[in-house]
VONU-548938 format. One record per residue: residue number from 1; residue in one letter; x negated, y, z negated of N, C-alpha, C in turn. Coordinates in Angstrom, 1 decimal. Layout:
! VONU-548938
{NUM "a" {X Y Z} {X Y Z} {X Y Z}},
...
This chain:
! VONU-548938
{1 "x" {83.6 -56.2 201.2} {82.4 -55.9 202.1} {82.9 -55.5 203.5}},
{2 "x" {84.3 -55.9 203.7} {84.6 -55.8 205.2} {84.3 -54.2 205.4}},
{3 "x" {84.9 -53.6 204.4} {84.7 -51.9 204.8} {84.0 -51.0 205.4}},
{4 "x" {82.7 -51.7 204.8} {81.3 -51.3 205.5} {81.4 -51.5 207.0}},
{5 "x" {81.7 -52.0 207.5} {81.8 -52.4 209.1} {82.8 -50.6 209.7}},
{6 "x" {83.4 -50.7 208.9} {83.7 -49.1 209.5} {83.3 -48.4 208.7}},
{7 "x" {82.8 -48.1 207.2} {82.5 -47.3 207.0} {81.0 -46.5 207.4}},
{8 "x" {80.0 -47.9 207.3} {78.6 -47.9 208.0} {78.2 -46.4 209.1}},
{9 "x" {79.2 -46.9 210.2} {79.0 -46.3 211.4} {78.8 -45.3 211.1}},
{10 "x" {80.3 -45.0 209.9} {80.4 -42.9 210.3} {79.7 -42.5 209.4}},
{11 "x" {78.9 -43.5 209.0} {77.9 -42.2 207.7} {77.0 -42.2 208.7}},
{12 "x" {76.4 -43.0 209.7} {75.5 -43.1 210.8} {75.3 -42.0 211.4}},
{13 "x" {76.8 -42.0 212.1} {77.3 -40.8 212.9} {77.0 -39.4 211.8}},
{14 "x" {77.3 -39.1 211.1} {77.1 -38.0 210.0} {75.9 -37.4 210.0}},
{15 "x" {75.4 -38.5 209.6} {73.4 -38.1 209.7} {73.4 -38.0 211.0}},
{16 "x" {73.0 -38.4 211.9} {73.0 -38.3 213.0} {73.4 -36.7 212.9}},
{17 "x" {74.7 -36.5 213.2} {74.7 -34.8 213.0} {74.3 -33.7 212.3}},
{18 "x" {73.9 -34.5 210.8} {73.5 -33.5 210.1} {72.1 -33.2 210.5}},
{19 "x" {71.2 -34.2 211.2} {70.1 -34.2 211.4} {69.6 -32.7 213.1}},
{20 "x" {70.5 -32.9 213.6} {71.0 -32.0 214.7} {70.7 -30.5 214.5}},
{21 "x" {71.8 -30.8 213.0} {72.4 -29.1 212.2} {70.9 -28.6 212.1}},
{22 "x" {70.3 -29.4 211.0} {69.2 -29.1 210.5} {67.8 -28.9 211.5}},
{23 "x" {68.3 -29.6 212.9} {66.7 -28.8 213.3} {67.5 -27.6 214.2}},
{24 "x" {68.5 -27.2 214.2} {69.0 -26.1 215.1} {68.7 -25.1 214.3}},
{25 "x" {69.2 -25.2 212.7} {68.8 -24.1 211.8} {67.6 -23.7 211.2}},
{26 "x" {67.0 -25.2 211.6} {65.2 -24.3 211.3} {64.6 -24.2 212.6}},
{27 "x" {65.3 -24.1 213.7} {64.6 -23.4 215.0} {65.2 -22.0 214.8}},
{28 "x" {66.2 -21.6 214.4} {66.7 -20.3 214.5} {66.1 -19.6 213.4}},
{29 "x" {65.6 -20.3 212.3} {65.1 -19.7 211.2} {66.4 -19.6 209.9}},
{30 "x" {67.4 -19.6 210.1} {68.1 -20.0 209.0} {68.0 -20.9 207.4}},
{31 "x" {68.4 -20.5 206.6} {68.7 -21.4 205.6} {69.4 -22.6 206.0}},
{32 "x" {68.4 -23.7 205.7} {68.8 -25.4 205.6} {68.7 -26.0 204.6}},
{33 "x" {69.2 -25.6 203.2} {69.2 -25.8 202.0} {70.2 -27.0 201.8}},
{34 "x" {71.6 -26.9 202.7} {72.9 -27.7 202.6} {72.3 -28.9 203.4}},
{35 "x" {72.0 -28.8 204.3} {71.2 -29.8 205.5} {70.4 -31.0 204.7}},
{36 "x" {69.4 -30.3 203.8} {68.4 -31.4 203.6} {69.5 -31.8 202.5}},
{37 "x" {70.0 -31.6 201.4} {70.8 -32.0 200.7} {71.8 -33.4 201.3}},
{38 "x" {72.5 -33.4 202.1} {73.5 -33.7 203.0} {72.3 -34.9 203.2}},
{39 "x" {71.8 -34.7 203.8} {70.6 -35.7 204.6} {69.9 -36.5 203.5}},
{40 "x" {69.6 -36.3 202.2} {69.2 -36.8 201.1} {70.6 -38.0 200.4}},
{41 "x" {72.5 -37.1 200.5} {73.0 -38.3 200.2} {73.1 -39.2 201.2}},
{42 "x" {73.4 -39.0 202.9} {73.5 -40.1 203.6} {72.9 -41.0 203.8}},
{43 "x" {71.7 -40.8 203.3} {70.1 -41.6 202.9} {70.2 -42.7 202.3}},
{44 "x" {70.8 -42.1 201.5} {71.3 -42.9 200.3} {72.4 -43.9 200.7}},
{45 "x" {73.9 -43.6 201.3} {74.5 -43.9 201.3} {74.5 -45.4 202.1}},
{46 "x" {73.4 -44.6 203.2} {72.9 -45.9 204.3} {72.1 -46.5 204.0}},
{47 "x" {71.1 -46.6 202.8} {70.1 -47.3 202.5} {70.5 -48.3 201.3}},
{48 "x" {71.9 -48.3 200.6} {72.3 -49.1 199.5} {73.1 -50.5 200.6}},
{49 "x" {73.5 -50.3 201.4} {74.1 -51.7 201.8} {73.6 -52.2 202.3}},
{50 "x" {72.0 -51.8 203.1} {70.9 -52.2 203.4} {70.5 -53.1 202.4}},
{51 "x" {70.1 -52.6 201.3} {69.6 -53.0 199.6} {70.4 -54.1 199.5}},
{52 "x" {71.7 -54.4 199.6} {72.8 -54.6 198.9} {72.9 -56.0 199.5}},
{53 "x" {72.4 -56.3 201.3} {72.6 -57.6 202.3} {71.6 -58.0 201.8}},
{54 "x" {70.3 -57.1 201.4} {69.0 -58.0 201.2} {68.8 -58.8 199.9}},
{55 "x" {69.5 -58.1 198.9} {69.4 -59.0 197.8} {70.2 -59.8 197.4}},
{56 "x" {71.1 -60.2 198.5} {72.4 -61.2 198.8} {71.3 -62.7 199.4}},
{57 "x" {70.6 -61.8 200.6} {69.8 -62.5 201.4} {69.0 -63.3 200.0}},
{58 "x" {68.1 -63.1 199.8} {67.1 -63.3 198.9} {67.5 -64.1 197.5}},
{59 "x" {68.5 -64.4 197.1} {69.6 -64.8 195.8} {68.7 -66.2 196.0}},
């Protein structure tokens, strides 16, 4: 579990950018097909160790 402690951040950091990408490219009008994708797994990736402390908590 220690991993999470660094790996947390940078998926943080990630979204965080990918979130950036995606409103630059739908202000410019571009395809953001990769964007919402991207933003759908970090979602994920940040919302399972969330999941993961709660049902530790909860036992």
């Amino acid at each position: 579990m220690h991993y999470l402690l660094l790996l947390y951040p940078l998926i943080a950091v990630q979204w965080f950018l990918n979130v950036v990408t995606l409103l630059e490219k739908m202000k410019d009008g571009k395809n953001y097909h990769n964007q919402k994708l991207l933003g759908a797994v970090y979602s994920f990736f940040l919302a399972v160790p969330v999941l993961m402390i709660l049902i530790r908590v909860y036992e």
